[in-house]
Backbone bond lengths (Angstrom), bond angles and torsions (degrees), N, CA, C in turn:
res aa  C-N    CA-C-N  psi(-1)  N-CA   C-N-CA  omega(-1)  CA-C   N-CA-C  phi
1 X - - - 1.461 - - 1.526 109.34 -
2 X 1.384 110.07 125.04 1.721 115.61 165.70 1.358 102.13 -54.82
3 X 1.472 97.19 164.33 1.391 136.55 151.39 1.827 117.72 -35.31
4 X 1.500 96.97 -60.64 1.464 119.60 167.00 1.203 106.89 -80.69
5 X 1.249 168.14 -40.02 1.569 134.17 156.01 1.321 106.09 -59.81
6 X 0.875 148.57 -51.35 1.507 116.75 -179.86 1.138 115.42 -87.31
7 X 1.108 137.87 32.00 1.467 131.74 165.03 1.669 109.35 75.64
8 X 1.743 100.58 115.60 1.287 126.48 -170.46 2.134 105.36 -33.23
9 X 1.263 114.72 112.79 1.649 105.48 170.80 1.640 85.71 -104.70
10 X 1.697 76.05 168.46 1.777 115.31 -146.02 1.508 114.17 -162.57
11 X 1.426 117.31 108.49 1.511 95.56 174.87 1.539 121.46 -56.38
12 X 1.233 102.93 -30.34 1.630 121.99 170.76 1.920 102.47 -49.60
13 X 0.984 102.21 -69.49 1.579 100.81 164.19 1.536 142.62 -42.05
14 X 1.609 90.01 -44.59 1.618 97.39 147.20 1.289 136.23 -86.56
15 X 1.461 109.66 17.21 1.356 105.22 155.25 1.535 122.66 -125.87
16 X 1.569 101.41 9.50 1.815 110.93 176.74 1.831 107.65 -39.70
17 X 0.780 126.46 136.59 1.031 122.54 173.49 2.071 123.85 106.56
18 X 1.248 75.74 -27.76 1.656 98.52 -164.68 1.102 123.97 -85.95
19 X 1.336 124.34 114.36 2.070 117.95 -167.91 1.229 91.39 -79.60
20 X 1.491 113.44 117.34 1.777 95.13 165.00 1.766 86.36 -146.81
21 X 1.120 112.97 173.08 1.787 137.21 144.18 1.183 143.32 -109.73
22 X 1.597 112.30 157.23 1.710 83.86 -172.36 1.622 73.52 -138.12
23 X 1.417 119.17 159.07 1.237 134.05 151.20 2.007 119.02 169.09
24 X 0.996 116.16 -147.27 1.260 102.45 -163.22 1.549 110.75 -115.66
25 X 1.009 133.58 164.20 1.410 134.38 160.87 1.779 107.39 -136.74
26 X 1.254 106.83 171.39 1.716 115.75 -173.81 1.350 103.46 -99.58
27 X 1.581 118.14 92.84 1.786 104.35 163.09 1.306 93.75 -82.69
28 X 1.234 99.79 133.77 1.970 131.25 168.47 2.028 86.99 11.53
29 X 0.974 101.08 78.98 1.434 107.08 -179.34 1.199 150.55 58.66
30 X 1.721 108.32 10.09 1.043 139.44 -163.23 1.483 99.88 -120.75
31 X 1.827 103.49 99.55 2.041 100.71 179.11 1.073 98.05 -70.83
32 X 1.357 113.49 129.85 1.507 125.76 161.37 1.809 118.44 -124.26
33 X 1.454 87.90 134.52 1.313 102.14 170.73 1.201 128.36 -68.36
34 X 1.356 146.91 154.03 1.466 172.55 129.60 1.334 138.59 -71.82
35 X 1.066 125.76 142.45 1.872 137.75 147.96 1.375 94.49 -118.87
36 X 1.167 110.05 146.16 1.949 109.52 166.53 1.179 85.97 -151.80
37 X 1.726 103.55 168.25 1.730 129.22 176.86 1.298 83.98 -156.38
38 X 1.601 101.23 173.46 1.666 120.65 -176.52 1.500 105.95 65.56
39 X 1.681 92.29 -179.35 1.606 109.68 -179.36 1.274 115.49 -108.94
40 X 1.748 120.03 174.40 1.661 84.44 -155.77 1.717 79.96 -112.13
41 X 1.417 118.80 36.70 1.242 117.87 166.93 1.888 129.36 -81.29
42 X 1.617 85.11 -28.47 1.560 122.67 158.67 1.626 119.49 -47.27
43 X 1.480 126.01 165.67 1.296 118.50 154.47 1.136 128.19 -72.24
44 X 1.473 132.00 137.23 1.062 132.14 -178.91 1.578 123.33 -71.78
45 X 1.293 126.85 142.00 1.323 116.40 -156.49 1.795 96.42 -154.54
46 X 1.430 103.69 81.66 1.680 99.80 168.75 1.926 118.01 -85.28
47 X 1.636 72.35 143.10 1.681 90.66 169.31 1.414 117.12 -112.67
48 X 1.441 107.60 136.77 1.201 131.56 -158.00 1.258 113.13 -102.20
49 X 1.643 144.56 97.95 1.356 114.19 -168.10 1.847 116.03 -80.70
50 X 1.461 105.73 -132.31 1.712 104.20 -177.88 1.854 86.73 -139.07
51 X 1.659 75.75 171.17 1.492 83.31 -172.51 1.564 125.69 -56.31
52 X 1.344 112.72 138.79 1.294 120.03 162.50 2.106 96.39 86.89
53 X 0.917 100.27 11.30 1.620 111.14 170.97 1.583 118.70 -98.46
54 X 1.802 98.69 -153.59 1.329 81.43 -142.67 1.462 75.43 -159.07
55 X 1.716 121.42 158.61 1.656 121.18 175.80 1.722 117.26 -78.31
56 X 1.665 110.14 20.31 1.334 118.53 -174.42 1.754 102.84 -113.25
57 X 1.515 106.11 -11.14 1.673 106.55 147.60 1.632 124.66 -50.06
58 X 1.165 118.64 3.67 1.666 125.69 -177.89 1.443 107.22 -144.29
59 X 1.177 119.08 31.16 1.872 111.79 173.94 1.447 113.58 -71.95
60 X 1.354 107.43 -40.35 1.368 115.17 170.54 1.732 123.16 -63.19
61 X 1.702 108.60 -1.79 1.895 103.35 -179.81 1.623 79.98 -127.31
62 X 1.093 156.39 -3.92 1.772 129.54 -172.69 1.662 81.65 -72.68
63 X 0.563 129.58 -105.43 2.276 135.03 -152.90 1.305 92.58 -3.08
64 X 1.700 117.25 -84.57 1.485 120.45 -167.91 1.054 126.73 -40.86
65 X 1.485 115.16 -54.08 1.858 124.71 178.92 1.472 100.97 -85.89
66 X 1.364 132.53 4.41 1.522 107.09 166.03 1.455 104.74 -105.31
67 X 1.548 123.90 22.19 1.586 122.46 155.57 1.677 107.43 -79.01
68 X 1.219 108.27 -29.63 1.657 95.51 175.18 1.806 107.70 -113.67
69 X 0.883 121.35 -36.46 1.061 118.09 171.62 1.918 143.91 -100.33
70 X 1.254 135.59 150.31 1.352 119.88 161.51 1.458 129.47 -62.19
71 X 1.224 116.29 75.79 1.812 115.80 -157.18 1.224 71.95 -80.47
72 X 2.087 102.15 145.46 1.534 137.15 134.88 1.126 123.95 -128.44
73 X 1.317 124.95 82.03 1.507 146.23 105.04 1.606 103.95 25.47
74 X 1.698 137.54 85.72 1.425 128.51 153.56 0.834 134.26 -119.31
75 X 1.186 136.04 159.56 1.332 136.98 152.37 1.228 134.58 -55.73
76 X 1.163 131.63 101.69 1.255 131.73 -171.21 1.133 120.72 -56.13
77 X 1.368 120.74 172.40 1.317 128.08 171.44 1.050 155.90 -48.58
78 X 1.819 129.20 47.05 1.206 147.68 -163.67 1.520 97.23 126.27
79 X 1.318 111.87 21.24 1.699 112.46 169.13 1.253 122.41 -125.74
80 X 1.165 123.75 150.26 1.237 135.77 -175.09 1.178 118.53 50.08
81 X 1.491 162.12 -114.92 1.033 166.96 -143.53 2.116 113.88 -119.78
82 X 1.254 99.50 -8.87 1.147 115.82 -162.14 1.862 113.33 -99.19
83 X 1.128 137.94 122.42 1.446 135.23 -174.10 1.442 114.31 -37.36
84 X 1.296 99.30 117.82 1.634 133.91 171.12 1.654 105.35 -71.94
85 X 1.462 138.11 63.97 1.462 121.93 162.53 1.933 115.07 -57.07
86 X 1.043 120.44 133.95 1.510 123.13 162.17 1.094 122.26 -43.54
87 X 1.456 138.35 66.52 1.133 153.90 171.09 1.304 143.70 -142.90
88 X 1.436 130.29 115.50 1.400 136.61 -154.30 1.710 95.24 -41.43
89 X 1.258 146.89 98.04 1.061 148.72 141.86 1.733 124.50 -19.95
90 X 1.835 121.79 73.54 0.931 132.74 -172.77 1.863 104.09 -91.99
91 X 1.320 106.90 165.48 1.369 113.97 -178.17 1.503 106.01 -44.96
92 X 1.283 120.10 -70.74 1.871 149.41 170.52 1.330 74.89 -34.41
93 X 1.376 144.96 -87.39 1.374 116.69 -138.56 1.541 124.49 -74.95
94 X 1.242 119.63 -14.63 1.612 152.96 163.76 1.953 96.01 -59.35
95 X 1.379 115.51 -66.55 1.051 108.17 -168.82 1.776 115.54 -84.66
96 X 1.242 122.40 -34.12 1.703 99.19 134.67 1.463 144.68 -20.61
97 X 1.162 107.57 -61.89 1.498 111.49 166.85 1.607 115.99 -39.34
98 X 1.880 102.55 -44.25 1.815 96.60 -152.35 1.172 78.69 -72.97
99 X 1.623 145.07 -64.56 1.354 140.90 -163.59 1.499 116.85 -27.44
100 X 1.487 112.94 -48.11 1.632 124.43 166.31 1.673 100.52 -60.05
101 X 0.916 136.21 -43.38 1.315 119.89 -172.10 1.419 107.79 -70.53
102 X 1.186 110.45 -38.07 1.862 118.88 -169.92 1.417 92.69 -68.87
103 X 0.963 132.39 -59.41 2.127 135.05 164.64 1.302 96.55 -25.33
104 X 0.956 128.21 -83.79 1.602 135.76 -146.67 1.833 99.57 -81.72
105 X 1.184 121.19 -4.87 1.610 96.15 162.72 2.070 94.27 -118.39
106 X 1.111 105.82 31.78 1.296 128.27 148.70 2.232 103.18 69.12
107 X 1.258 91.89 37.05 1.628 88.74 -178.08 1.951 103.95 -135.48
108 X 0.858 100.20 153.82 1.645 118.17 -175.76 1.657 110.87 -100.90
109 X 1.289 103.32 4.66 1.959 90.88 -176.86 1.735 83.20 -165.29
110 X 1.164 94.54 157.92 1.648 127.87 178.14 0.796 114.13 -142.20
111 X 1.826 112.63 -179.54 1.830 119.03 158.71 1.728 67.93 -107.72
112 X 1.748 117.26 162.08 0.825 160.09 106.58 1.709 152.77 -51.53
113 X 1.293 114.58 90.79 1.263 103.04 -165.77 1.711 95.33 -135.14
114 X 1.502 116.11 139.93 1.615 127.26 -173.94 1.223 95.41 -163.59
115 X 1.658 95.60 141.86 1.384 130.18 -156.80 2.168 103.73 -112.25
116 X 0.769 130.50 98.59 1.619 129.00 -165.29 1.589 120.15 80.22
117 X 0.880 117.49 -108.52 1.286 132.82 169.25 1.874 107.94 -65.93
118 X 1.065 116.26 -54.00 1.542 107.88 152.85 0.984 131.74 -30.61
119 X 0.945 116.15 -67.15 1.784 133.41 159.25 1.643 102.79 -29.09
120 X 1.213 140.90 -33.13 1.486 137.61 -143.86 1.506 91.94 -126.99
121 X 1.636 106.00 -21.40 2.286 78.29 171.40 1.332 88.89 -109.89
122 X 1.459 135.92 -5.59 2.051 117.50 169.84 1.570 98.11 -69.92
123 X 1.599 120.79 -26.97 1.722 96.99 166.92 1.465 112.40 -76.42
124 X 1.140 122.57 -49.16 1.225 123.56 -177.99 1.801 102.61 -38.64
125 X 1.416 113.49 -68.78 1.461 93.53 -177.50 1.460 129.95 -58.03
126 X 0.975 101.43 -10.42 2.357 119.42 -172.25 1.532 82.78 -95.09
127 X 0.879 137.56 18.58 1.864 128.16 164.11 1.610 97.95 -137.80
128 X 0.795 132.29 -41.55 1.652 136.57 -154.22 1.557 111.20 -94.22
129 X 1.704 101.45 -41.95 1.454 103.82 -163.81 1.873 85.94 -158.23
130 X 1.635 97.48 77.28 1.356 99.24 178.33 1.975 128.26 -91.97
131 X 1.472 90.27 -18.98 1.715 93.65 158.05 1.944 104.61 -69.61
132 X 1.024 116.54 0.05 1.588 85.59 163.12 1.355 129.43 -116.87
133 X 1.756 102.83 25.93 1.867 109.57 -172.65 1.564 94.56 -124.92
134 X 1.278 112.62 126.60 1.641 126.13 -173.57 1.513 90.63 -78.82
135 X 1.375 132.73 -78.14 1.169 158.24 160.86 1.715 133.00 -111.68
136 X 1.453 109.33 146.68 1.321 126.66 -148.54 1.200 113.57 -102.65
137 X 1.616 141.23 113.89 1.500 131.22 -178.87 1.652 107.91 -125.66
138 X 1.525 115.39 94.42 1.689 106.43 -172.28 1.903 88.56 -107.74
139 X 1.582 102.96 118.66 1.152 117.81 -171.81 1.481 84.66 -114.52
140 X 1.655 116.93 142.31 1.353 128.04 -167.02 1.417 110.10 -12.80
141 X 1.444 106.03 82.53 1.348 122.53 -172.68 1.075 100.41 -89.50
142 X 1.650 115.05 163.66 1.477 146.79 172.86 1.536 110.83 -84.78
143 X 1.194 125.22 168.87 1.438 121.88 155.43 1.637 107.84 119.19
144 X 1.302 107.93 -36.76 2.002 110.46 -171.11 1.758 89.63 -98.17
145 X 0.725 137.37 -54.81 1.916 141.14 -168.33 1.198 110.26 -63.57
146 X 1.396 118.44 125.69 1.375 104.62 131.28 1.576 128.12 -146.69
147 X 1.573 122.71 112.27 1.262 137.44 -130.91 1.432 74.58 -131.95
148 X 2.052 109.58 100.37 1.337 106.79 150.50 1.233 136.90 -47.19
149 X 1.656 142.35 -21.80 1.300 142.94 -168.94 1.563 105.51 -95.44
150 X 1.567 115.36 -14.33 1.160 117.27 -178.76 1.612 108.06 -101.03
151 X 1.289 111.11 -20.19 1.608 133.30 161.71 1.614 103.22 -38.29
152 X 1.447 103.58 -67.75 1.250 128.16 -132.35 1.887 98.49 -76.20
153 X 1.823 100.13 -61.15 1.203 111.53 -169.25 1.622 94.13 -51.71
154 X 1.711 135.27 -62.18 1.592 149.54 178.29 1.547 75.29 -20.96
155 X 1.104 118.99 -123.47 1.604 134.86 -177.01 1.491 118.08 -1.11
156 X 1.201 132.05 -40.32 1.086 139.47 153.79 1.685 121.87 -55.91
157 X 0.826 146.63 -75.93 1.293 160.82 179.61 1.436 101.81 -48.89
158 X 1.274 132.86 -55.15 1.333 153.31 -158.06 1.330 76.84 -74.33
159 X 1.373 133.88 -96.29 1.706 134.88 174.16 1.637 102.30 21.58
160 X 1.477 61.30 -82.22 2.019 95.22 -143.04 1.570 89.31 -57.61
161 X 1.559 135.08 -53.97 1.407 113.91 -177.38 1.194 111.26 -47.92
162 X 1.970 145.48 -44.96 1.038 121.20 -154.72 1.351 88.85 -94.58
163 X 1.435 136.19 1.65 1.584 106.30 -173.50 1.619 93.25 -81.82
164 X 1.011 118.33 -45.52 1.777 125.08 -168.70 1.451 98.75 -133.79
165 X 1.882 113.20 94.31 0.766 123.83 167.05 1.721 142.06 -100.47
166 X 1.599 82.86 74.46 1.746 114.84 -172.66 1.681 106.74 -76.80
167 X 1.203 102.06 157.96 1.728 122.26 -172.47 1.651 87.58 -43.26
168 X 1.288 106.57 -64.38 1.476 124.01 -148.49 1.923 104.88 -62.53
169 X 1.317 102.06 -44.83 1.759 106.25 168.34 1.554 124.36 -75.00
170 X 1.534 100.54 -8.96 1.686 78.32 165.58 1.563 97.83 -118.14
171 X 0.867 116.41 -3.98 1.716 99.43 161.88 1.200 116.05 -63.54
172 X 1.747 134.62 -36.94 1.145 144.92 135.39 1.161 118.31 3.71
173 X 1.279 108.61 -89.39 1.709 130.43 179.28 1.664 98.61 -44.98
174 X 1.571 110.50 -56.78 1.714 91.90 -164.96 1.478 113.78 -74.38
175 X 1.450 118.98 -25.78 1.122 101.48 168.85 1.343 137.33 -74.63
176 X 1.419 132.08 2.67 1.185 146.56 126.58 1.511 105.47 -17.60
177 X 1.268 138.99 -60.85 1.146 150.16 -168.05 1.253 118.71 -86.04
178 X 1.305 135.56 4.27 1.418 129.69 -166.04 1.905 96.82 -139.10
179 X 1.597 127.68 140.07 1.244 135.45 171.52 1.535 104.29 -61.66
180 X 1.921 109.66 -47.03 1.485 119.90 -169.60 1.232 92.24 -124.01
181 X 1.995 95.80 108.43 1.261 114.52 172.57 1.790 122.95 -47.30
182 X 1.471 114.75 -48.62 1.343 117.91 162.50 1.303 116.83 -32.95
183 X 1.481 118.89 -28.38 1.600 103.03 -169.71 2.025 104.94 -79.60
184 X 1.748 116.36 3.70 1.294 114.04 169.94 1.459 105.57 -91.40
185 X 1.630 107.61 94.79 1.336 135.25 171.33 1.646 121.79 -66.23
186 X 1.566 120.02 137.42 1.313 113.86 -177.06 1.732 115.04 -41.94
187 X 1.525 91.26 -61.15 2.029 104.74 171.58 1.320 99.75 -22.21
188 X 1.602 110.10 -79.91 1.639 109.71 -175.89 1.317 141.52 -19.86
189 X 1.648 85.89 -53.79 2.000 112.23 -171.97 1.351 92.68 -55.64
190 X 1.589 106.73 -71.45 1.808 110.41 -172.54 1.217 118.68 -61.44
191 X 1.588 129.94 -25.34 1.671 107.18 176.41 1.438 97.08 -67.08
192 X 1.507 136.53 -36.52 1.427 111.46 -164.87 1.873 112.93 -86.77
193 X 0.946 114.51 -23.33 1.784 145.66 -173.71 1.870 76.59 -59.35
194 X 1.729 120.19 -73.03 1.818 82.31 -172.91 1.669 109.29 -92.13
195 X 1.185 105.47 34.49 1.820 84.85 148.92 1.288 107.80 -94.33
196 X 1.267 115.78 -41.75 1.914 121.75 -163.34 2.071 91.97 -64.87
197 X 1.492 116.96 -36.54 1.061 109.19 178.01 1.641 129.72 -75.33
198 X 1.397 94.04 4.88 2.128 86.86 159.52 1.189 118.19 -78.13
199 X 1.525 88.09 157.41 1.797 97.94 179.42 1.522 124.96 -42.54
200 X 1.016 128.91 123.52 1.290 113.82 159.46 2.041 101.21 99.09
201 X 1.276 110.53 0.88 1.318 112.83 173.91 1.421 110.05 -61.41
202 X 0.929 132.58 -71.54 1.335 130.70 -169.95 1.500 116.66 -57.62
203 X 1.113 113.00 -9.39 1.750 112.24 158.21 1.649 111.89 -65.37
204 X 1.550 100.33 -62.25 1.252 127.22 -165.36 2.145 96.53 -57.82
205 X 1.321 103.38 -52.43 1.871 96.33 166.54 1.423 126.88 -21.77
206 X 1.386 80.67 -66.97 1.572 110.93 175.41 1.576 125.87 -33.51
207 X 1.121 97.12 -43.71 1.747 131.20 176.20 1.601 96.84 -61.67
208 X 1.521 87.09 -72.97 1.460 81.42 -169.68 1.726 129.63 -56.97
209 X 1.280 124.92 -40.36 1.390 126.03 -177.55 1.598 101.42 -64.85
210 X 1.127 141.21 -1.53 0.888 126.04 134.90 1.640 138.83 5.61
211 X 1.043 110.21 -66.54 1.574 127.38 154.50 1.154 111.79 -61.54
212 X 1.321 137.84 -3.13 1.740 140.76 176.74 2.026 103.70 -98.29
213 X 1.443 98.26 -2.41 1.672 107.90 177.15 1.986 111.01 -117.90
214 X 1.709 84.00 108.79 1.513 107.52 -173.22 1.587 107.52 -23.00
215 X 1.817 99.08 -72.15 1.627 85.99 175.47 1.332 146.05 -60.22
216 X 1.558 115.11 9.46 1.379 126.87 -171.75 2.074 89.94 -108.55
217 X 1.435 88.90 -43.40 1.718 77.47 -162.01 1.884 118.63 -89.52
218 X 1.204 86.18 21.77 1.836 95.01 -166.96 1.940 78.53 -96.42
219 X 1.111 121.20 -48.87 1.738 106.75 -167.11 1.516 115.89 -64.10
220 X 1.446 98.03 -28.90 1.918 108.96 171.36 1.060 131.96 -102.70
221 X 1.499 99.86 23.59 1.740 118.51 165.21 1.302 103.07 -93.38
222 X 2.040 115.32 135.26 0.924 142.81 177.02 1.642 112.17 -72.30
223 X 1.592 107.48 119.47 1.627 124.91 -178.28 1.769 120.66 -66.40
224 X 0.720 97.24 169.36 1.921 103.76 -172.45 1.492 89.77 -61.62
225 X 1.332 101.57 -52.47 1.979 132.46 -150.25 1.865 90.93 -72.78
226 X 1.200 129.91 -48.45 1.509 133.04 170.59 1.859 112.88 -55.48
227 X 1.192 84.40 -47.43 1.896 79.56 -175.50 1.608 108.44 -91.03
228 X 0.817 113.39 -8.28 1.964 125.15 158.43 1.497 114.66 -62.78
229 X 1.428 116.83 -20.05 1.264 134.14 -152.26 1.339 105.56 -95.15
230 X 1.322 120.70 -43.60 1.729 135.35 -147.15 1.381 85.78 -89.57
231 X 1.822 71.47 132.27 1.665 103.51 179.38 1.207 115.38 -84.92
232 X 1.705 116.43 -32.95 1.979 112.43 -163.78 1.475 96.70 -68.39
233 X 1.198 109.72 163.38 1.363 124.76 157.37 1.632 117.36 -55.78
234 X 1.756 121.28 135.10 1.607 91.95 -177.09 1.338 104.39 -149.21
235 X 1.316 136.15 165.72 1.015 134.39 166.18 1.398 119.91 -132.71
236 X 1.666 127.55 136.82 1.195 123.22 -155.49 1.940 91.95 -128.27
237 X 1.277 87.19 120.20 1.890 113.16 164.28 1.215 121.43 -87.51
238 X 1.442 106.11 105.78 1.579 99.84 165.33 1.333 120.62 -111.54
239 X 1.373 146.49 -132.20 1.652 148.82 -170.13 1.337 110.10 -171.37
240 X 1.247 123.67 147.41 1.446 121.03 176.96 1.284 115.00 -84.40
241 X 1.730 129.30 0.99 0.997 138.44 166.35 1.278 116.57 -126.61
242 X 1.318 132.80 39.40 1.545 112.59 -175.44 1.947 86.18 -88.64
243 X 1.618 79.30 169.74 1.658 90.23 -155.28 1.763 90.85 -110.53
244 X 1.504 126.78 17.99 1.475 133.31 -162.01 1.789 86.95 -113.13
245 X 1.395 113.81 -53.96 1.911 109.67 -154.40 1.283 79.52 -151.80
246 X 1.585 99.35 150.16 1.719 113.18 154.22 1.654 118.72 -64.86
247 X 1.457 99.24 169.12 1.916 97.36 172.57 1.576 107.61 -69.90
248 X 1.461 111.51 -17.77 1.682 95.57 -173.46 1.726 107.69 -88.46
249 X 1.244 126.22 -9.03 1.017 116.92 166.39 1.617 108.63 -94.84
250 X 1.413 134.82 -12.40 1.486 124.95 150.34 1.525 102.74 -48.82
251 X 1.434 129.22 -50.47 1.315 125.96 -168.47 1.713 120.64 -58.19
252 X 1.072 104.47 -38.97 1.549 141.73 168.57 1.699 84.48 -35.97
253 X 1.077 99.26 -92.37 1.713 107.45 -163.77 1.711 103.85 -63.68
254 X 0.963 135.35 -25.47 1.110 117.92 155.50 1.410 127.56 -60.21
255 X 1.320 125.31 -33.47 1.515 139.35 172.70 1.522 121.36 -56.82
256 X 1.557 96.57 -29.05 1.446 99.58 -160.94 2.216 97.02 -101.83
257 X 1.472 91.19 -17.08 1.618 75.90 178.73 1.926 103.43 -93.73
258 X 1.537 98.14 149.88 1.725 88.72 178.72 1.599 124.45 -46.67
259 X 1.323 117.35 137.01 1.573 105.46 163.19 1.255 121.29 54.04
260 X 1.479 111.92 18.44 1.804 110.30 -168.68 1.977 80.08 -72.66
261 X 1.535 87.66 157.79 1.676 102.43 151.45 1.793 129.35 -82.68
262 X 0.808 116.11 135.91 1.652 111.78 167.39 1.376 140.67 -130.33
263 X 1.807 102.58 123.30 1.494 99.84 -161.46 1.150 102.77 -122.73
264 X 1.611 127.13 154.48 1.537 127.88 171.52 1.761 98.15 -126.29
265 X 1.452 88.73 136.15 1.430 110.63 178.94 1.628 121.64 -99.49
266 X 1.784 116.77 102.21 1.063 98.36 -173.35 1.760 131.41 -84.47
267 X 1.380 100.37 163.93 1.520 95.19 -163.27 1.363 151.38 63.94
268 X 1.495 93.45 28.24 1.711 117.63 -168.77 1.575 86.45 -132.60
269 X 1.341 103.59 170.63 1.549 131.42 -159.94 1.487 98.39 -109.10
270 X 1.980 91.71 -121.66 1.917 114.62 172.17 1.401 106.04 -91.14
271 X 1.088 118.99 -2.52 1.641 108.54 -156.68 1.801 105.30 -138.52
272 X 1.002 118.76 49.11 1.460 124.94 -166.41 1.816 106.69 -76.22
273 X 1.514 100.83 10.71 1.831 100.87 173.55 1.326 95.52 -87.43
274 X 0.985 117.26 -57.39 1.752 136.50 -175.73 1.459 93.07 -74.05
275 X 1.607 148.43 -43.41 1.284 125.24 -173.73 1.612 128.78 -53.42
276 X 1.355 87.62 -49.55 1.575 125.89 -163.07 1.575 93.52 -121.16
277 X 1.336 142.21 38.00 1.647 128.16 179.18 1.595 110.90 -35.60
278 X 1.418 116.21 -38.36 1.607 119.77 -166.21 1.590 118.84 -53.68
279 X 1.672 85.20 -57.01 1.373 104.06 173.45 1.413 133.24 -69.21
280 X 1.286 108.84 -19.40 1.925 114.94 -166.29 1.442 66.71 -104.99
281 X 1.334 157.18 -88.14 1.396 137.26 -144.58 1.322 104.38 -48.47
282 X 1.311 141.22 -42.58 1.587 126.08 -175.91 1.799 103.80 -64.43
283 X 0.941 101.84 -65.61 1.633 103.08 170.53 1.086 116.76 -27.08
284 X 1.099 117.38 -78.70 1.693 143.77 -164.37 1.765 94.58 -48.31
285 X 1.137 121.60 -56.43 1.527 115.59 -161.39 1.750 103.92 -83.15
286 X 1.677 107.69 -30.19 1.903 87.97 -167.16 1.591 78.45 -80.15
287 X 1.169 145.42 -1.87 1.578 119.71 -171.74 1.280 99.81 -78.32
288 X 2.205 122.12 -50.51 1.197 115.47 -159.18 1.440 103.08 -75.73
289 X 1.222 118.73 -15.36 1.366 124.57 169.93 1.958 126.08 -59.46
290 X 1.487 102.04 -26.62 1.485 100.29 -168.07 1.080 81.61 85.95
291 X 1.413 126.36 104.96 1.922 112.86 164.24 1.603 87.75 -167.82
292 X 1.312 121.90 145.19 1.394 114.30 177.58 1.743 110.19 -78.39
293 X 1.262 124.36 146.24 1.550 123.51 166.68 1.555 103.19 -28.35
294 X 1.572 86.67 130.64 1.796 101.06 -178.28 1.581 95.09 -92.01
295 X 1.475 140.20 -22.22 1.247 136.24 -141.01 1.246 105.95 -125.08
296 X 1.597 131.93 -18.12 1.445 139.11 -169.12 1.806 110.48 60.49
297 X 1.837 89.98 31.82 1.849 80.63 162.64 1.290 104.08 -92.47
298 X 0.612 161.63 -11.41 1.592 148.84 -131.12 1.742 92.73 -94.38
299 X 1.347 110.73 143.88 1.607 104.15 -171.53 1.430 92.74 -118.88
């Protein structure tokens, strides 16, 4: 199915309706970009995207979760719109940043929720720096795997979009991420097509896959004994198709942290906020809420 039979999508579209902002603030010197919804009278509730993304991985949850909460939606650290320093992009240096962000919109604790590589510094901080995570959301998270062929192809694709970032190579890359290829929308291709197209992106890539090289990513892989540890309450999302880990190793890491919840999302890929928005927003909010499963996934 086109674009045009089902009716043109749009992040713009997914946010008709939606009071939100986007712009930058200074973590400890680091401009960082934004989407936000809600008030910031609310709990604060950052979203974390995955590697080589962007804070437009969540257009489809700011409306819903900014009725109860202050969602901020960023750009990570040498991604998307947000300052690129020259530096091998390690977990610790990813999860530094969010701490600077949590400073600069002036609060000491959050909920936490990250989607890939997101997923792998909200554990990192729920082990490292656990007075500052209210609650825990590792959605086909990073951090327990590491599957050279799935290494390899990530690193590849990611490359090649920022070295030559043509229509055709980052549709590539996103469809990597999606169960139903159709859901990689023109809107999509081009909001990420001119981030990968600033100057100097494909250096800065480079940096990042970093973590796609065994000996870099075996020291910033998360331990049995670390995720045994975490105190917040958490719940871990996986997919019956993500193309990163199976659901039994989502289960895995759910098993090993206390009392986490565990849900599998069918027919979604890496990106089951944006696959399935309906469903991970019902989830997603009675969990950060304290709310029992609205849907009877929880296994």
């Amino acid at each position: 199915m086109t674009e045009r039979e089902r009716g043109f999508a749009s992040v713009w579209a997914d946010l008709t309706g939606v009071s939100f902002s986007q712009g930058y603030i200074d973590a400890n010197g680091i401009r960082t970009r934004y989407l936000s919804s809600g008030s910031t009278d609310k709990p604060l509730l950052l979203l974390l995207h995955g590697v080589g993304g962007h804070a437009e991985a969540y257009s489809r949850n700011l409306g819903t979760h900014g009725e109860h909460f202050w969602v901020v939606a960023i750009d990570m650290l040498g991604h998307g719109w947000t300052d690129k320093p020259a530096i091998d992009y390690q977990v610790a240096d990813y999860a530094r940043h969010v701490l600077d962000v949590m400073r600069a919109l002036g609060r000491d604790r959050a909920h936490l929720s990250g989607e890939s590589l997101g997923g792998w510094v909200a554990t990192y901080l729920a082990v490292h720096h656990p007075e500052a995570v209210e609650r825990l959301v590792l959605n086909t998270s990073g951090g327990w795997t590491a599957h050279p062929e799935v290494m390899a192809r990530l690193k590849r694709l990611s490359n090649e979009a920022a070295a030559d970032p043509s229509w055709d190579r980052i549709r590539a890359r996103l469809e990597f991420l999606m169960f139903d290829k159709t859901m990689v929308t023109d809107d999509l291709v081009e909001t990420r097509r001119a981030i990968y197209a600033q100057p100097g992106f494909a250096e800065t890539m480079a940096r990042i896959m970093c973590l796609q090289e065994m000996e870099i990513r075996r020291p910033n892989m998360i331990t049995e004994d670390q995720y045994r540890s975490i105190k917040a309450p958490s719940m871990v999302i996986w997919t019956s198709h993500d193309p990163t880990a199976t659901p039994e190793e989502g289960r895995q890491i759910a098993e090993m942290i206390p009392d986490a919840r565990y849900v599998v999302m069918n027919r979604c890929g890496h990106w089951p906020q944006y696959e399935d928005a309906d469903v991970f927003n019902r989830l997603h909010i009675a969990f950060l809420r304290g709310e029992a499963d609205p849907l009877g996934l929880v296994a």
